[in-house]
C-alpha positions in Angstrom: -18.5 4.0 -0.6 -19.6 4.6 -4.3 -19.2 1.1 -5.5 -18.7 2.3 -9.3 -15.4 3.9 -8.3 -13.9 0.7 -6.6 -13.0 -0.5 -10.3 -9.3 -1.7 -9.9 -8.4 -5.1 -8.4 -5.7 -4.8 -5.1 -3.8 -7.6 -3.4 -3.0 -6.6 0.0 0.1 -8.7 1.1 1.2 -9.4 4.7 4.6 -10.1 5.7 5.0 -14.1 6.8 8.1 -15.4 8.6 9.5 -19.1 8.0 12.6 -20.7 9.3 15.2 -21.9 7.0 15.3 -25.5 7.3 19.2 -25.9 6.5 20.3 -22.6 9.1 17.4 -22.0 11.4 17.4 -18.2 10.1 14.5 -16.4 9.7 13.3 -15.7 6.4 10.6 -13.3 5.7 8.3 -12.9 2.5 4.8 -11.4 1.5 1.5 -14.0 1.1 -1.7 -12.8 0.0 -4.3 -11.5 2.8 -7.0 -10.4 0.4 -7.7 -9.4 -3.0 -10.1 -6.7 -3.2 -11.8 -3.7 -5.5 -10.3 -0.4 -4.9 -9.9 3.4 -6.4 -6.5 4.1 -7.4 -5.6 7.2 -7.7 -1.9 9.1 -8.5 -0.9 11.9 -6.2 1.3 14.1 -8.0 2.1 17.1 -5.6 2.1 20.6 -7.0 5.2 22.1 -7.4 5.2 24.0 -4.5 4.6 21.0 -1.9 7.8 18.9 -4.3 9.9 21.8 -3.3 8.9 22.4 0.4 8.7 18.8 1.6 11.4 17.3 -1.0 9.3 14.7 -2.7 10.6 12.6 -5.0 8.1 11.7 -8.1 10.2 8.6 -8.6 8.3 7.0 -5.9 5.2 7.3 -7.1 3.2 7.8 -4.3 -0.9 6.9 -4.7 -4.3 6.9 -3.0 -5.8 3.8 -2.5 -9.8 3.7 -1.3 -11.1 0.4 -0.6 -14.2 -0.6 1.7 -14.0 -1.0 4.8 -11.4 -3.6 6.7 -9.8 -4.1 10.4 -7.1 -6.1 9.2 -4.6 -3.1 7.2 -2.1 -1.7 8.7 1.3 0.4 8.0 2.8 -3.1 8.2 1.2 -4.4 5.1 1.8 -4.4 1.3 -0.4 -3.4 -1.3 0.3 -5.1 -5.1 -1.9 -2.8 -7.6 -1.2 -4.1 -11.3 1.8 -6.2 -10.6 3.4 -3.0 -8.7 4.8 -3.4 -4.9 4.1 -0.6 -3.1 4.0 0.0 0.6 1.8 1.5 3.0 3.0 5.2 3.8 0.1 6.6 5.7 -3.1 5.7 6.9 -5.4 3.6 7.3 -8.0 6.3 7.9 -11.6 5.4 8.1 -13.9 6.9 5.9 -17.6 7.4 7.0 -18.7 4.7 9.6 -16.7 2.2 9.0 -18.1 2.7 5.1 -14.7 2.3 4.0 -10.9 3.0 4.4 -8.4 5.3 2.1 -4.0 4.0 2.5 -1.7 6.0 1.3 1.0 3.9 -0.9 4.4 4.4 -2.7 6.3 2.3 -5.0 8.9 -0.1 -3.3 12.3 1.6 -4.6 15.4 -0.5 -4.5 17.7 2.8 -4.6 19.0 2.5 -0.9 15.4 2.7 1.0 14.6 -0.1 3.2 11.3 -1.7 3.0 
């Protein structure tokens, strides 16, 4: 990993699950696992892959390269300048073990579960 391009900061979140004290219902919300130096990049598919696959720019998909960690997974959160986004793809292990790239997309409230 070129350290020089590892130049934004990255939360990634994990999901923890409490128990309402007053119902004994489950209630689930994102801590901090780590905050660490990453390369952000924007994906913005050509025209010809929006069309063919049906991708929506609104979610704002994005590349994220960080070094290397065994604890992300599909079931984690990344927060990249006060942005939600969740993992879409990946992890995929770059090198040895040098690092790992995730593929993220903005959280969209318009009818798209979590």
């Amino acid at each position: 990993m070129n350290a020089g391009k590892l130049n934004r900061r990255v939360t990634i979140l994990q999901r923890v699950r409490t128990q309402d004290p007053t119902y004994g219902t489950d209630l689930l919300s994102w801590a901090p696992l780590a905050t660490v130096w990453a390369e952000v990049q924007d994906v913005l598919p050509s025209r010809g892959e929006r069309v063919a696959t049906e991708v929506s720019l609104a979610s704002r998909p994005a590349r994220v390269r960080m070094r290397w960690r065994d604890d992300v997974s599909q079931a984690n959160r990344v927060e990249i300048d006060g942005r939600q986004m969740r993992v879409v793809a990946g992890p995929a292990m770059l090198g040895l073990r040098e690092g790992l790239e995730i593929m993220v997309e903005e959280l969209s409230t318009e009818g798209q579960q979590p």
